[in-house]
N, C-alpha and C positions, 0 to 999 in steps of 0.2 A: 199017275197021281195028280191030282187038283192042284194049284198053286194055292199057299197059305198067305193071307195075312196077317200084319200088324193088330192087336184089336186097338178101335177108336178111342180117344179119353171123349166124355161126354163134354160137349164145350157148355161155358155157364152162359149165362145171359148178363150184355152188357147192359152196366146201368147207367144210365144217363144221368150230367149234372140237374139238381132240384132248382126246377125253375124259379126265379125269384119276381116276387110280383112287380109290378110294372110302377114305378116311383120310389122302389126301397134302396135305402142306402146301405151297403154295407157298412158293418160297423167296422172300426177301427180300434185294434187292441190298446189295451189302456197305455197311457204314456205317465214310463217309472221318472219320477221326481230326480230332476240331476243336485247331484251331491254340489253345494257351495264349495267354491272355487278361496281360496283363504287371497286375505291381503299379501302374500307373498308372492302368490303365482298371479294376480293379478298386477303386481309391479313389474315381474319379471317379461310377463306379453307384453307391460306397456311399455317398457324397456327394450324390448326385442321389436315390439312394432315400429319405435323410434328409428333403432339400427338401419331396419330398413328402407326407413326416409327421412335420410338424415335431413334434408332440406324443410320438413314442413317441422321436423322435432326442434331445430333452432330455431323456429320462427315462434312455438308455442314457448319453448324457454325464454324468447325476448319477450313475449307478452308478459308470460310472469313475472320476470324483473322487473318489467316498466308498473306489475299491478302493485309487485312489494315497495317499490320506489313512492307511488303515490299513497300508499296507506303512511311508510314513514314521512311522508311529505305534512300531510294531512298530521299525522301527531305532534312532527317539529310546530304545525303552526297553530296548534292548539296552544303549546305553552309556549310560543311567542306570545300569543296573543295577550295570556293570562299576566305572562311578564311586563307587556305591555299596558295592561291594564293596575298593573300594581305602582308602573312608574307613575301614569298618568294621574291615579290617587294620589300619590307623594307629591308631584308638582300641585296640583288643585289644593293638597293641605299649605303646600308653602305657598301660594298663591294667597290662600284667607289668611295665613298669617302675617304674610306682608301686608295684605289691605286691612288689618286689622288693625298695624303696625304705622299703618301711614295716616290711619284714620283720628291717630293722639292727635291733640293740637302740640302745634311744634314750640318747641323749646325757649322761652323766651333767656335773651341772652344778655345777662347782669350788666348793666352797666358800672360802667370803670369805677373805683373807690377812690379814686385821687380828686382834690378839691378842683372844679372849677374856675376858683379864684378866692386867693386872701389878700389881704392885705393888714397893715397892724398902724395903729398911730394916736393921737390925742387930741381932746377940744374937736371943735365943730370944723366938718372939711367935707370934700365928695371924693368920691373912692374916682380910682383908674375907671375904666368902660371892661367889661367882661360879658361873655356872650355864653346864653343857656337858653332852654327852651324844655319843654314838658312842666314835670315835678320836679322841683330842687327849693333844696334845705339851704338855710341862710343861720348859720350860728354864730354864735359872742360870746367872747369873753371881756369882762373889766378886772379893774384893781380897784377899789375903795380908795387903800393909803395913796393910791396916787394924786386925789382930789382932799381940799383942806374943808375940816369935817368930817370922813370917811365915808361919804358918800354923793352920787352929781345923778343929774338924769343919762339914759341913754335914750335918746328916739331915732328913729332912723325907718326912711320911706326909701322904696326901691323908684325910682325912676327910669325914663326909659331914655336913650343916647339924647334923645332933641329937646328932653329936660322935662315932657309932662309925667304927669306921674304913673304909673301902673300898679305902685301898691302904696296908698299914702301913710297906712297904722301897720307896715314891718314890722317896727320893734318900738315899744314903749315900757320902759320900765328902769328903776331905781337900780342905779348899782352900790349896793350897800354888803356887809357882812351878811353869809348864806343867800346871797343874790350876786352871783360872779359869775354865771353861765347861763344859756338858753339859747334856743332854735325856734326858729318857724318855715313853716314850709309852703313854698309859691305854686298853685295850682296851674296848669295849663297857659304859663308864658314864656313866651317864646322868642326872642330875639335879642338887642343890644340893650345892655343896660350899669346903672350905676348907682350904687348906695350915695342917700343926701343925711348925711351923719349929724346930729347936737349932740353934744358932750363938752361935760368940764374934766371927765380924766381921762385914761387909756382906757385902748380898748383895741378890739382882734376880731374881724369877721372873714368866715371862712366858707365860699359858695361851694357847696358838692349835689351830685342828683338826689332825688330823693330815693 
């Protein structure tokens, strides 16, 4: 007997890869959209990437502190400023009010009410020396019944210490009933002086300022 064989399987025919032209690019399968990552898991990495450097994580922590520091810095001296600007107004108001203040003409200050000088007596004489200067008042009084008749002249010039005269027509006038008082007032003199009195009765003259 013959020796048998196996029968053959028919082999196929290999196919070769499809050549691709010569400058094509393969494409590349689409790329699926990655899902957002939430504010949680993104503090959590940045928390976890800290851990494991801790050296550069406390160095961005001091930066922050030093950024928060100068923002409050920057506000404290915003309303400093504005504080400052509010006193500055207050002083410059009291400022105009003082030079407003200073701007009155000042005070003039009364002169004293007490006589300069009296003195009282009768018949014709010259008074003591008494010393005045600006405006001052030169007043009289008589008494009628003291002179026979009830009535005498009074005249009376102001003189000045060395005897000329400085006011010759002082006082002229009748002392009779409803004529027992009067004043005159000496303008701008100033130095030593002394009443030169006529008279036949009493009489009372009393210097004060004007």
């Amino acid at each position: 007997m013959g020796t048998s064989y196996p029968p053959q399987q028919p082999q196929q025919p290999q196919q070769m890869p499809p050549q691709q032209p010569i400058g094509y690019s393969p494409q590349q399968p689409p790329a699926f959209p990655q899902t957002p990552q939430s504010a949680d898991n993104v503090g959590q990495r940045y928390l976890s990437w800290l851990k494991r450097r801790p050296v550069l994580g406390g160095c961005v922590s001091l930066i922050a502190a030093c950024v928060i520091l100068s923002v409050c810095g920057v506000a404290l001296q915003a309303i400093g400023g504005g504080g400052k600007s509010s006193t500055d107004t207050g002083t410059q108001q009291t400022s105009q009010r003082h030079a407003t203040n200073t701007s009155r003409p000042p005070t003039v200050t009364p002169k004293p009410a007490g006589p300069i000088f009296q003195q009282s007596g009768s018949g014709s004489t010259k008074t003591k020396n008494f010393d005045a200067s600006g405006d001052w008042t030169v007043a009289w009084t008589c008494n009628p019944a003291s002179s026979f008749g009830g009535q005498y002249n009074l005249i009376v010039s102001v003189n000045n210490s060395d005897g000329s005269l400085a006011d010759p027509a002082g006082i002229n006038v009748i002392c009779k009933t409803g004529t027992t008082s009067g004043s005159t007032v000496e303008h701008n003199l100033s130095g030593t002086f002394y009443l030169d009195i006529i008279s036949e009765g009493d009489w009372t003259f009393t210097v004060t300022p004007a």
